[in-house]
C-alpha atoms as an extended CHARMM CRD file, in Angstrom:
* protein
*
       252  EXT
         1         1  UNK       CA              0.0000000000        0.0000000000        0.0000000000  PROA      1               0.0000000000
         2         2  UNK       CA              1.5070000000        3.6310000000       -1.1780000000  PROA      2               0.0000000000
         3         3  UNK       CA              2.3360000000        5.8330000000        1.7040000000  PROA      3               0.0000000000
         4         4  UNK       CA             -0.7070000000        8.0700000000        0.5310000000  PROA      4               0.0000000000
         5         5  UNK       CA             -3.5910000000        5.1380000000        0.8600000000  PROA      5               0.0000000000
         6         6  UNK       CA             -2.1460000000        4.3610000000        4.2370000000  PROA      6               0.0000000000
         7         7  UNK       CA             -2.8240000000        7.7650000000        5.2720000000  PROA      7               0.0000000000
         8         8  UNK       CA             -5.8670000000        8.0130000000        4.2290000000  PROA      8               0.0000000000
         9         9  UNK       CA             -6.8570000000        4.1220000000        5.5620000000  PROA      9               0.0000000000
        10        10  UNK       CA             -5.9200000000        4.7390000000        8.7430000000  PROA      10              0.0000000000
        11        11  UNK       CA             -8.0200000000        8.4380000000        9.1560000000  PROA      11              0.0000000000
        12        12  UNK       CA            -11.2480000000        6.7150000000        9.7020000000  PROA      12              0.0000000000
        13        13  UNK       CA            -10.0590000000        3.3070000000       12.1770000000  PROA      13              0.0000000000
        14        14  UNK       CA             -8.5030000000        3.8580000000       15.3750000000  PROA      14              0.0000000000
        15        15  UNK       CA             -6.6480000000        0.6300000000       15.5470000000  PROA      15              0.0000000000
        16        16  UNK       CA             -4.8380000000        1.5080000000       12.2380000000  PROA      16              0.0000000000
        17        17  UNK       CA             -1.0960000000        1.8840000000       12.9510000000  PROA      17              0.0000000000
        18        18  UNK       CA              0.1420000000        5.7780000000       12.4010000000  PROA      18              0.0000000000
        19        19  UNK       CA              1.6150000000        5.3700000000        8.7840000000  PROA      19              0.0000000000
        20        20  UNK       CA              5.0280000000        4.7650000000        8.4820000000  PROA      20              0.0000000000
        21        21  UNK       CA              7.4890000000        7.6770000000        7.2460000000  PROA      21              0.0000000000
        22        22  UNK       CA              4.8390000000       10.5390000000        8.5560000000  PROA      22              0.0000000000
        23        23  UNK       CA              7.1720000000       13.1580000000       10.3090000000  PROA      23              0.0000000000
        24        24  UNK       CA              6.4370000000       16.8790000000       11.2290000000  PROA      24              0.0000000000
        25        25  UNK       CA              7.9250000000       19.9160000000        9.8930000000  PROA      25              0.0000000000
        26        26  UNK       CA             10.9160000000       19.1860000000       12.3390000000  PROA      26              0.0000000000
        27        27  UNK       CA             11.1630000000       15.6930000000       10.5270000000  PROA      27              0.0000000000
        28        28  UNK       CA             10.2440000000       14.0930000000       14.1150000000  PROA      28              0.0000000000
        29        29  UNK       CA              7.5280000000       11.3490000000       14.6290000000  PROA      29              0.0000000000
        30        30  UNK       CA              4.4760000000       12.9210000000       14.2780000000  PROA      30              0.0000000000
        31        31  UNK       CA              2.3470000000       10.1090000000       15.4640000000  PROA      31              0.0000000000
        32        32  UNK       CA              0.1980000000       12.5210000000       17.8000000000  PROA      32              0.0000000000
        33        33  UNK       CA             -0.4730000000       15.4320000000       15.2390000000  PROA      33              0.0000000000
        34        34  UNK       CA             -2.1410000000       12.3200000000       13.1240000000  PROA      34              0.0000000000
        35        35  UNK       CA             -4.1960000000       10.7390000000       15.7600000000  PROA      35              0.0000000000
        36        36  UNK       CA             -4.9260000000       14.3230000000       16.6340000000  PROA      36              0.0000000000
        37        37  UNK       CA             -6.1560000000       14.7860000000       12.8110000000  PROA      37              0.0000000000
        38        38  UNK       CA             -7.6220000000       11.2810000000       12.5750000000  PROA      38              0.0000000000
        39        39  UNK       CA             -9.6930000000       12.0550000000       15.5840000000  PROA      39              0.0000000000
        40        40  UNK       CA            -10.5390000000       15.8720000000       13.8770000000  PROA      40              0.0000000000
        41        41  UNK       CA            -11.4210000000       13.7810000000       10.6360000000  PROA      41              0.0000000000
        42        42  UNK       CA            -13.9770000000       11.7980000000       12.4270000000  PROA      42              0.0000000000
        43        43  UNK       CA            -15.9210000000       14.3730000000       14.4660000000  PROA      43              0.0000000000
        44        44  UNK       CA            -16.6100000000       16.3820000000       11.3810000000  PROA      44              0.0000000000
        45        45  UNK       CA            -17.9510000000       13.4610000000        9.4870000000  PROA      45              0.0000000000
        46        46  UNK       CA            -20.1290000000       12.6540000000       12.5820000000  PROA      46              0.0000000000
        47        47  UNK       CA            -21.3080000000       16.0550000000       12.8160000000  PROA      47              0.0000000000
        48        48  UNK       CA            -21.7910000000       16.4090000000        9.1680000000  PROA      48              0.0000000000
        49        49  UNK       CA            -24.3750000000       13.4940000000        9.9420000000  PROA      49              0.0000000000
        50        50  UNK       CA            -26.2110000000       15.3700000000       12.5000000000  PROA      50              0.0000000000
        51        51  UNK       CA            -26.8850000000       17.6670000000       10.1410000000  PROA      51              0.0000000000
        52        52  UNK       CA            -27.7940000000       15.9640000000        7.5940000000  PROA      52              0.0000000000
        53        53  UNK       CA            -30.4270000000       13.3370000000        9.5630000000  PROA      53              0.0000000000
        54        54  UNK       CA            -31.9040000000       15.3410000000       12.1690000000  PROA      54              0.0000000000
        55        55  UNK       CA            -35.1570000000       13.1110000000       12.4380000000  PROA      55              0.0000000000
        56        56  UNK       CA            -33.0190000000       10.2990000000       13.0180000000  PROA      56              0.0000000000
        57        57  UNK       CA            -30.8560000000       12.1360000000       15.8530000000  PROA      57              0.0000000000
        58        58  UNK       CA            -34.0080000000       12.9430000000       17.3010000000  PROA      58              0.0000000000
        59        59  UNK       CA            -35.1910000000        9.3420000000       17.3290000000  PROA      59              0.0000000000
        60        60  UNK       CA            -31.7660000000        7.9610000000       18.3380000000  PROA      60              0.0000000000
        61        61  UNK       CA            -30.8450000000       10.6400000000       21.2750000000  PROA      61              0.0000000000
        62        62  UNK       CA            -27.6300000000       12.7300000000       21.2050000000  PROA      62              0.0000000000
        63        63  UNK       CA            -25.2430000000        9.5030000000       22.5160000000  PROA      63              0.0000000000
        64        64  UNK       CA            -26.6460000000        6.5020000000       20.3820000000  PROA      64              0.0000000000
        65        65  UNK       CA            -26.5480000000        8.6930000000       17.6210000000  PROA      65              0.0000000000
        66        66  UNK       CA            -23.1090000000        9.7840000000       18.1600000000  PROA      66              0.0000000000
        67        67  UNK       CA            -22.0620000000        6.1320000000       18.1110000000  PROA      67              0.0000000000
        68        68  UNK       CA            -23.9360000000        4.6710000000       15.3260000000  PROA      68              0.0000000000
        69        69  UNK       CA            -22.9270000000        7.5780000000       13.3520000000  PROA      69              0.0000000000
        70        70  UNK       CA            -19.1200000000        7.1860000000       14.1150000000  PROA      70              0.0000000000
        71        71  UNK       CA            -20.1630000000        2.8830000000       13.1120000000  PROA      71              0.0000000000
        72        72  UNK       CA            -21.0230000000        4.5290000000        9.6120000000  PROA      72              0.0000000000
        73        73  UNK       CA            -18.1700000000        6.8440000000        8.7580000000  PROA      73              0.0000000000
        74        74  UNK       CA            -15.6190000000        4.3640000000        9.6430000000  PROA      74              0.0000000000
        75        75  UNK       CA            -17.2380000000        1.9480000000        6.7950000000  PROA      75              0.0000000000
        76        76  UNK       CA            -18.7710000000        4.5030000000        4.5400000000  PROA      76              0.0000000000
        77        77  UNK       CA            -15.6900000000        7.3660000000        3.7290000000  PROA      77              0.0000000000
        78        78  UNK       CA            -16.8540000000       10.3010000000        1.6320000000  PROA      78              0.0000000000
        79        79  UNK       CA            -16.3350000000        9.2040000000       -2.1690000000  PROA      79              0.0000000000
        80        80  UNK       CA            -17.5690000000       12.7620000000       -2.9840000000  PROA      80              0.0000000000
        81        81  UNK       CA            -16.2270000000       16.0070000000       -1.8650000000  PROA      81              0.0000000000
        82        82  UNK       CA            -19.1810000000       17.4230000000       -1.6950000000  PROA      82              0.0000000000
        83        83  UNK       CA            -20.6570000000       16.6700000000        1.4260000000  PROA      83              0.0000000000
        84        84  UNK       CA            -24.0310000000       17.6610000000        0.6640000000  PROA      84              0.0000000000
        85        85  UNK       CA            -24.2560000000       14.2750000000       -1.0320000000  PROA      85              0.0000000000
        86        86  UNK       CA            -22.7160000000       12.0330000000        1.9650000000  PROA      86              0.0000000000
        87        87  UNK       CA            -24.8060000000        9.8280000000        3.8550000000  PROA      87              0.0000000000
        88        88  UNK       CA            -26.9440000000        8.0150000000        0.9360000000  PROA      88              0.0000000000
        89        89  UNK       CA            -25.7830000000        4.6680000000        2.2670000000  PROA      89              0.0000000000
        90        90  UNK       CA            -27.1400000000        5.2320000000        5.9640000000  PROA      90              0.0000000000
        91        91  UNK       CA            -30.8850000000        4.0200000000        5.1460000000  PROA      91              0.0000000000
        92        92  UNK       CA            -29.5130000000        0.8880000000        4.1280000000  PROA      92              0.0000000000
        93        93  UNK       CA            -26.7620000000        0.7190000000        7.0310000000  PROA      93              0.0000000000
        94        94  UNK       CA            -29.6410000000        1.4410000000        9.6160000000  PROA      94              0.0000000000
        95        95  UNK       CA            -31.8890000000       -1.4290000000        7.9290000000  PROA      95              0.0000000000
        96        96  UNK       CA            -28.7200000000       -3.9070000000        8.3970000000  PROA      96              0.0000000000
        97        97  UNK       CA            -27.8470000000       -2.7240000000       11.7890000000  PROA      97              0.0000000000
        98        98  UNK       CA            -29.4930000000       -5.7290000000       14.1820000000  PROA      98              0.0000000000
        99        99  UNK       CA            -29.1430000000       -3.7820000000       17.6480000000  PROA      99              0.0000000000
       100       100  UNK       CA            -32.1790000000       -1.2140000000       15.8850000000  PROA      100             0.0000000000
       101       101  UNK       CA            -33.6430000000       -3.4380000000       13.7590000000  PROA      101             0.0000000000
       102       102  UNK       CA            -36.2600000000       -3.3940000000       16.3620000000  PROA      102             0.0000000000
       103       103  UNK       CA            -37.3410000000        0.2840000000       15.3340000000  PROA      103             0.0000000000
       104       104  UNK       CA            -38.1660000000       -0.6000000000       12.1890000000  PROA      104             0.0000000000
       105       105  UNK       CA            -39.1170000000        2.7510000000       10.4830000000  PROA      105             0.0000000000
       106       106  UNK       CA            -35.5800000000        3.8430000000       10.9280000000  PROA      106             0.0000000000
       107       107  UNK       CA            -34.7670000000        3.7520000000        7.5060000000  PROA      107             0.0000000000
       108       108  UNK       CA            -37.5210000000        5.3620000000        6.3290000000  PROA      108             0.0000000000
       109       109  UNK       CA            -36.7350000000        8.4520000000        8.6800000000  PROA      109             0.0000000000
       110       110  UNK       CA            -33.3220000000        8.4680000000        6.9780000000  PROA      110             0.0000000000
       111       111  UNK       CA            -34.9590000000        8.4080000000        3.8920000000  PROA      111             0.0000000000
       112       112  UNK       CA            -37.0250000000       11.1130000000        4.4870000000  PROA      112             0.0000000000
       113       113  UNK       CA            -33.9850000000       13.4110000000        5.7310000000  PROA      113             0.0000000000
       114       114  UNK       CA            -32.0690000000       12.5740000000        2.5290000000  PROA      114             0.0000000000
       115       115  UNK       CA            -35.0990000000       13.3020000000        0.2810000000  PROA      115             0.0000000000
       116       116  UNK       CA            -35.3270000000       16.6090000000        2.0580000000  PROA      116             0.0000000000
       117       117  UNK       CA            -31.7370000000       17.8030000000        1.7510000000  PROA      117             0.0000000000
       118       118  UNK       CA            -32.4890000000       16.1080000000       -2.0510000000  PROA      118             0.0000000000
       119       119  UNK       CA            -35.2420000000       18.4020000000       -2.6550000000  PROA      119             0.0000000000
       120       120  UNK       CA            -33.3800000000       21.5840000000       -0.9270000000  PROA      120             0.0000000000
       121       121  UNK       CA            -30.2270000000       20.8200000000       -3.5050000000  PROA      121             0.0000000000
       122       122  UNK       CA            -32.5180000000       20.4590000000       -6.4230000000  PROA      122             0.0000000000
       123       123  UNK       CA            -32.6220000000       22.1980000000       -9.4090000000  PROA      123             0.0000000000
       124       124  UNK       CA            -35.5600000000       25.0020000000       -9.8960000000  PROA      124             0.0000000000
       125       125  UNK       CA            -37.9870000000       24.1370000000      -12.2710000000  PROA      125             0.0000000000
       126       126  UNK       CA            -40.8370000000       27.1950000000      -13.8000000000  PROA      126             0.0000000000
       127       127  UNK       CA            -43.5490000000       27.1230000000      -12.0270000000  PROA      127             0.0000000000
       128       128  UNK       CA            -46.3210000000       24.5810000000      -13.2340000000  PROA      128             0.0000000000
       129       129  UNK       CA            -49.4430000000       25.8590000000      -15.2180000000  PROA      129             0.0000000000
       130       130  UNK       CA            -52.7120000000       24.0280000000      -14.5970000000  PROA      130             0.0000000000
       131       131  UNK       CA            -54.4980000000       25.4650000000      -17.3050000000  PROA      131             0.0000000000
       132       132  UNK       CA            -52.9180000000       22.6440000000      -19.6980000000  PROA      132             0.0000000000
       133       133  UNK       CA            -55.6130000000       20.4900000000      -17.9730000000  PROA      133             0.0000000000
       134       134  UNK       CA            -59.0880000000       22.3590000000      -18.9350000000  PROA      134             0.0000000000
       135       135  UNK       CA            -57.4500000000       22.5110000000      -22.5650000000  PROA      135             0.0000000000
       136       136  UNK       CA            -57.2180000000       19.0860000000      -23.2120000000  PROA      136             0.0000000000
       137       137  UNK       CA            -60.2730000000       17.0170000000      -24.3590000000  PROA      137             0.0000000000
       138       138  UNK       CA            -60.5600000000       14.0190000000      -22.1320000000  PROA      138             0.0000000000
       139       139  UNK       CA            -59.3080000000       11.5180000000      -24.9250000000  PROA      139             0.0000000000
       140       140  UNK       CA            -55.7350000000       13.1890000000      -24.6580000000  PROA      140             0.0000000000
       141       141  UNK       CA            -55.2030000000       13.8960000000      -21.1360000000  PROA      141             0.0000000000
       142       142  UNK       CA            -56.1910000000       10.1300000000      -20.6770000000  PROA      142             0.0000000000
       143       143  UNK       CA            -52.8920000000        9.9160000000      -22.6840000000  PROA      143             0.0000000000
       144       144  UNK       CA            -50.8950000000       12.6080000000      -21.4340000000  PROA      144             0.0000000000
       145       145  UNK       CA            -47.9270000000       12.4210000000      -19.2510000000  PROA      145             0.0000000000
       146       146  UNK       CA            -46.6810000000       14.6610000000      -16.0160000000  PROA      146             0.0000000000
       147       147  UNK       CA            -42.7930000000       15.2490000000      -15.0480000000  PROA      147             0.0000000000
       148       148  UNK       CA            -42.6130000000       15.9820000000      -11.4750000000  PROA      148             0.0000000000
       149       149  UNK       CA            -40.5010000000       19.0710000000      -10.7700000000  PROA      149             0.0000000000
       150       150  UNK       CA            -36.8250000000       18.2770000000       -9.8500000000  PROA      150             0.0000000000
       151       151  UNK       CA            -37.5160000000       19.1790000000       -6.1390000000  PROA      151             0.0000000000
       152       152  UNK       CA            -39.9760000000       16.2470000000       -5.9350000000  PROA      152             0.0000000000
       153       153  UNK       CA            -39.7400000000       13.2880000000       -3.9940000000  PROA      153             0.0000000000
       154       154  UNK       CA            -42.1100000000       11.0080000000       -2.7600000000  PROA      154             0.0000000000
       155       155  UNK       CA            -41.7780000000        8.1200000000       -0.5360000000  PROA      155             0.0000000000
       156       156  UNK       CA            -43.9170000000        5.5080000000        0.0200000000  PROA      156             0.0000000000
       157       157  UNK       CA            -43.6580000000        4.0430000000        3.7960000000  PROA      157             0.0000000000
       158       158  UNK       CA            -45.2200000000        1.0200000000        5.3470000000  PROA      158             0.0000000000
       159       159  UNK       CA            -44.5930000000        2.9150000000        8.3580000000  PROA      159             0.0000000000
       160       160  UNK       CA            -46.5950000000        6.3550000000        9.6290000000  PROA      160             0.0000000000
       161       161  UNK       CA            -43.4730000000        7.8510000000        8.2450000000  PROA      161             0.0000000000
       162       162  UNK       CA            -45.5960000000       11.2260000000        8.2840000000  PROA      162             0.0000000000
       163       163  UNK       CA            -46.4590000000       11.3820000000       11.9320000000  PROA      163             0.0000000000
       164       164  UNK       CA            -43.4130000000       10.3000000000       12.8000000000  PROA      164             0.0000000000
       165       165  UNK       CA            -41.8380000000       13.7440000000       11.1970000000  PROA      165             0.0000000000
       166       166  UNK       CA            -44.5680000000       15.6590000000       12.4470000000  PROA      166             0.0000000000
       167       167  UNK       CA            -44.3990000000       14.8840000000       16.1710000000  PROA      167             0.0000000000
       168       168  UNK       CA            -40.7310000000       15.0860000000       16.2680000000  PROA      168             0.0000000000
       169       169  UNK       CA            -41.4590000000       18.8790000000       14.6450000000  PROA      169             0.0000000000
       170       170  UNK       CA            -44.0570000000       20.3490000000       16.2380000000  PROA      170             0.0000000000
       171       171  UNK       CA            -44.9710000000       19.7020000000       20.3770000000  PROA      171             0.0000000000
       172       172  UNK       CA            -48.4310000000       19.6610000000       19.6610000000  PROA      172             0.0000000000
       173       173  UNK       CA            -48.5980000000       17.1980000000       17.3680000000  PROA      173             0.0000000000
       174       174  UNK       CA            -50.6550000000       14.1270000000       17.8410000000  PROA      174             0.0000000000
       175       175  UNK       CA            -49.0690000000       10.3710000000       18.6810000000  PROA      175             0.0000000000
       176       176  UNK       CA            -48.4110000000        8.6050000000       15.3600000000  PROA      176             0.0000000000
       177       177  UNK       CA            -51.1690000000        6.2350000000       14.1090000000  PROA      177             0.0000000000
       178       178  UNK       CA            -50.1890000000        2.8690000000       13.1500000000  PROA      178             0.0000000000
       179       179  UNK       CA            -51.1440000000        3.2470000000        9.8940000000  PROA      179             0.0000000000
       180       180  UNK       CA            -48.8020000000        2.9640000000        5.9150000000  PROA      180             0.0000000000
       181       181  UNK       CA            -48.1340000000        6.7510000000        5.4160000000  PROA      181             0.0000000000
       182       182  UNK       CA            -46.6540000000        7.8710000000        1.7550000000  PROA      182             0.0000000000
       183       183  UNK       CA            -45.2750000000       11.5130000000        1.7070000000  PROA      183             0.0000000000
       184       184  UNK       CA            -44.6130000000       13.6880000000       -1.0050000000  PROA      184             0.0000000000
       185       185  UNK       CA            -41.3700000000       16.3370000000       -0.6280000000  PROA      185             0.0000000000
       186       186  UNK       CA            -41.4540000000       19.4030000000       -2.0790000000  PROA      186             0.0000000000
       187       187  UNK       CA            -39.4250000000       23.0740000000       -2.2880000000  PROA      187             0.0000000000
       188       188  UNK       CA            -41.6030000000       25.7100000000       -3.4920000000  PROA      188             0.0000000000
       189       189  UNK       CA            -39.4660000000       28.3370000000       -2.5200000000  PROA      189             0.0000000000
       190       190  UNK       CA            -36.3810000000       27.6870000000       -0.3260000000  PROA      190             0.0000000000
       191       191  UNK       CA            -37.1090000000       25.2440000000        2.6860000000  PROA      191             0.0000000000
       192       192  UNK       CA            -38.8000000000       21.6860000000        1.3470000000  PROA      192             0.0000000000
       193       193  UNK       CA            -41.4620000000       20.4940000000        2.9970000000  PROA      193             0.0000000000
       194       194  UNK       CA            -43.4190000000       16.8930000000        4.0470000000  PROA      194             0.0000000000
       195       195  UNK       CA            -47.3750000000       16.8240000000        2.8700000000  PROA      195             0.0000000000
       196       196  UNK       CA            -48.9150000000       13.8930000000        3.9010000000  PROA      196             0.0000000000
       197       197  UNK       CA            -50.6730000000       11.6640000000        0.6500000000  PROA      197             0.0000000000
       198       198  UNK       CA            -53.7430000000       10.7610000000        0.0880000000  PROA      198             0.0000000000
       199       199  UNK       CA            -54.5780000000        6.6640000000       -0.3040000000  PROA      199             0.0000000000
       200       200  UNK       CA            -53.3600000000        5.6070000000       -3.3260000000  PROA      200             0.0000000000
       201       201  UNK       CA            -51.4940000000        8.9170000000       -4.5090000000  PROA      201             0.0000000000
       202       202  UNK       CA            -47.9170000000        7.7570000000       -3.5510000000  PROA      202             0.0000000000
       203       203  UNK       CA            -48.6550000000        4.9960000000       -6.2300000000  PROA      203             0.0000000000
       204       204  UNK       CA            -50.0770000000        7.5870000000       -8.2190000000  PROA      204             0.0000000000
       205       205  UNK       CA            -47.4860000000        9.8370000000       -8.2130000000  PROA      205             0.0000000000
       206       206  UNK       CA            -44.9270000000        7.3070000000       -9.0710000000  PROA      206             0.0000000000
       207       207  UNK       CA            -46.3620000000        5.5960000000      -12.0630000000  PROA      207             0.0000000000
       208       208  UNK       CA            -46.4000000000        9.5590000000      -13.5990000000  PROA      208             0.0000000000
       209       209  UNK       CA            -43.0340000000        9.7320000000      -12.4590000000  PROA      209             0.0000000000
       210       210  UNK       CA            -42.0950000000        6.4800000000      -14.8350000000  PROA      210             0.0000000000
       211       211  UNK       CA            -43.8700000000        7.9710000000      -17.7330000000  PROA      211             0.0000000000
       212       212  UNK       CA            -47.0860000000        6.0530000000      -17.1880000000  PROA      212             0.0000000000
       213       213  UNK       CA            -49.9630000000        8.5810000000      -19.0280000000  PROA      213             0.0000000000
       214       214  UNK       CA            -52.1220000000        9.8750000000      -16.9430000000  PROA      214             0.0000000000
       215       215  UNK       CA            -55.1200000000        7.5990000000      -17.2550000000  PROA      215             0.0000000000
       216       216  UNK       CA            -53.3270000000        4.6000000000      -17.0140000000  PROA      216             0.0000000000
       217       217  UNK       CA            -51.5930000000        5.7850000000      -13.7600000000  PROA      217             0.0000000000
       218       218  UNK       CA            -55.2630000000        6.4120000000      -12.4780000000  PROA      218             0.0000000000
       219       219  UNK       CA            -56.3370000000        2.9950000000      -12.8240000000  PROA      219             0.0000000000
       220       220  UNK       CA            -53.4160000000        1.6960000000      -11.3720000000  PROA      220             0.0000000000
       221       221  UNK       CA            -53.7240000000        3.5300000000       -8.0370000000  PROA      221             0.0000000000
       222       222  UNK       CA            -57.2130000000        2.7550000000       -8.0770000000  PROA      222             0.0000000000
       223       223  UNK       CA            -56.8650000000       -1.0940000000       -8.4090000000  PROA      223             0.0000000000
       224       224  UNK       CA            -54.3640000000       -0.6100000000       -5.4980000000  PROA      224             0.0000000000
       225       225  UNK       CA            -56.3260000000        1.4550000000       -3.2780000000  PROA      225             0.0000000000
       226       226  UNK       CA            -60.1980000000        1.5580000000       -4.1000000000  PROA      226             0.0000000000
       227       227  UNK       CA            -60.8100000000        4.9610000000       -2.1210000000  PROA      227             0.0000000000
       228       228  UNK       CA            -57.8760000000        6.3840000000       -4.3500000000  PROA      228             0.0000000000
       229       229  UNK       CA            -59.3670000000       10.4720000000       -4.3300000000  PROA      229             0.0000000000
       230       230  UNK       CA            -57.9950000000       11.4930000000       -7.7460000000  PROA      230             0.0000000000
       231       231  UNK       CA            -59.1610000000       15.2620000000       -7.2940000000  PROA      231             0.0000000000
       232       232  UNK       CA            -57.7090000000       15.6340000000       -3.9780000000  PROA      232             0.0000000000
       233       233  UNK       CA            -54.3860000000       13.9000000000       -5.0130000000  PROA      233             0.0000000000
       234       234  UNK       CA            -54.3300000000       16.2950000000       -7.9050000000  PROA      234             0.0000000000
       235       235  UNK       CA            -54.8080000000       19.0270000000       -6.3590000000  PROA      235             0.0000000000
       236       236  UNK       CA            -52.5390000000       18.8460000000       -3.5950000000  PROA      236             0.0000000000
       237       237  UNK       CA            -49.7050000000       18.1790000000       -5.8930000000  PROA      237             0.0000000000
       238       238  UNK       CA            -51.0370000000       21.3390000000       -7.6020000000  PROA      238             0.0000000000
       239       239  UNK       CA            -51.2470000000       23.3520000000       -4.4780000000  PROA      239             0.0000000000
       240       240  UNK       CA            -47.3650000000       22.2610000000       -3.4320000000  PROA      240             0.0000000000
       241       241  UNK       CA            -45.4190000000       22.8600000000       -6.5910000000  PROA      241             0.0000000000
       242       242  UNK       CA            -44.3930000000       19.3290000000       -7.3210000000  PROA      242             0.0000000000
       243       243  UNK       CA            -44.9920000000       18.9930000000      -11.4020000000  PROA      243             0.0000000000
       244       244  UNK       CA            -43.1840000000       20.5380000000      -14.0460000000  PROA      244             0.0000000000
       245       245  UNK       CA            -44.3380000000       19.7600000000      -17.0080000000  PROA      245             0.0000000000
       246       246  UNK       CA            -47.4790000000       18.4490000000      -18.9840000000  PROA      246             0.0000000000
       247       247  UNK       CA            -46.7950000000       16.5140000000      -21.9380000000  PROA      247             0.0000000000
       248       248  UNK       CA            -49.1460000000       15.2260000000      -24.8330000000  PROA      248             0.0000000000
       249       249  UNK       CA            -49.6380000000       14.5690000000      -27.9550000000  PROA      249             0.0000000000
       250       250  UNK       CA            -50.7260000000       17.9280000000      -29.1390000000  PROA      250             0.0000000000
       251       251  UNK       CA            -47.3890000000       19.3270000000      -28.3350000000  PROA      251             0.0000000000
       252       252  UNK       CA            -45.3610000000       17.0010000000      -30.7990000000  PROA      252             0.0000000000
């Protein structure tokens, strides 16, 4: 191994030996300075991950998250300098990790705090006009397809992944129910924000987001869920800023 991978091998493990040849400016030992660095190197990665999954600090507490956090840097090194991106692996980490696999919706509250830093990193995208609905005769809307804007996510949960968020936010906030919750992420201005889906619109929302036209996508959600509300799904998509574009064949 080249002096250079050693260094950088032995930042994130403890029980690595100080690489051999690494002196100080007075061409001494400089085995402290490096654990001293090594130690540096760690904290900001942990802290990084603070930041970037509060809901799961929350969850966790200060000291277990601390730990597991420290667990995940020491396998999962940046491969990016941008650190905005760090921390995609932790969902599936957390849904491997057997001491927690007894709080199962875990991952999904990683999830959601990587969709919203997603959404706040996203490219804007003009703002969506409705009016390309009343235009269409019903035989090509049927046929039409939707691009959600690029600060769209949704995330479908077998978990109240919603209520979860929300009592964790706000103090006045009732219990979670025990109940499948999809959410839908969105940034219509700065800060992105959780809305809670209607039945059936998480599988809604992704069949449009795989190019299935819009009638098609309707049946599917309502084979899945019966009470699927296609109005209110619509319009809260409408209301939040997550489509960009409305595509059909009157446009080509």
């Amino acid at each position: 191994m080249s002096n250079q991978n050693a260094f950088r091998a032995g930042l994130l493990d403890p029980a690595t030996p100080v690489p051999d040849g690494l002196l100080d400016h007075a061409s001494r030992p400089a085995g402290k300075r490096y654990d001293v660095y090594r130690n540096n190197v760690t904290q900001s990665l942990i802290d990084a991950m603070k930041a970037a999954f509060p809901l799961v600090a929350k969850l966790l507490g200060e000291v277990n998250f601390t730990q597991l956090a420290r667990d995940f840097v020491r396998q999962h090194p940046p491969s990016s300098p941008l650190m905005m991106f760090y921390g995609a692996e932790f969902p599936d980490f957390l849904a491997a990790f057997a001491p927690l696999a007894h709080i199962g919706y875990l991952p999904d509250a990683a999830r959601l705090d990587l969709a919203l830093r997603h959404s706040y990193h996203s490219a804007d995208a003009v703002q969506f006009d409705p009016s390309g609905f009343q235009s269409l005769s019903p035989e090509t809307l049927l046929e039409a397809t939707l691009t959600l804007a690029p600060a769209t996510v949704v995330l479908r949960s077998a978990w109240p992944l919603y209520d979860i968020w929300a009592f964790n936010q706000n103090p006045d906030a009732d219990k979670p129910r025990n109940v499948a919750q999809d959410v839908l992420i969105t940034r219509q201005e700065f800060d992105p924000m959780p809305h809670l889906l209607p039945s059936g619109a998480g599988l809604w929302l992704d069949a449009l987001d795989h190019k299935t036209p819009f009638g098609a996508a309707h049946d599917k959600a309502v084979a899945a869920a019966p009470d699927f509300d296609l109005t209110s799904s619509l319009g809260l998509v409408l209301a939040t800023g997550a489509l960009a574009t409305l595509n059909h064949k009157d446009l080509t």
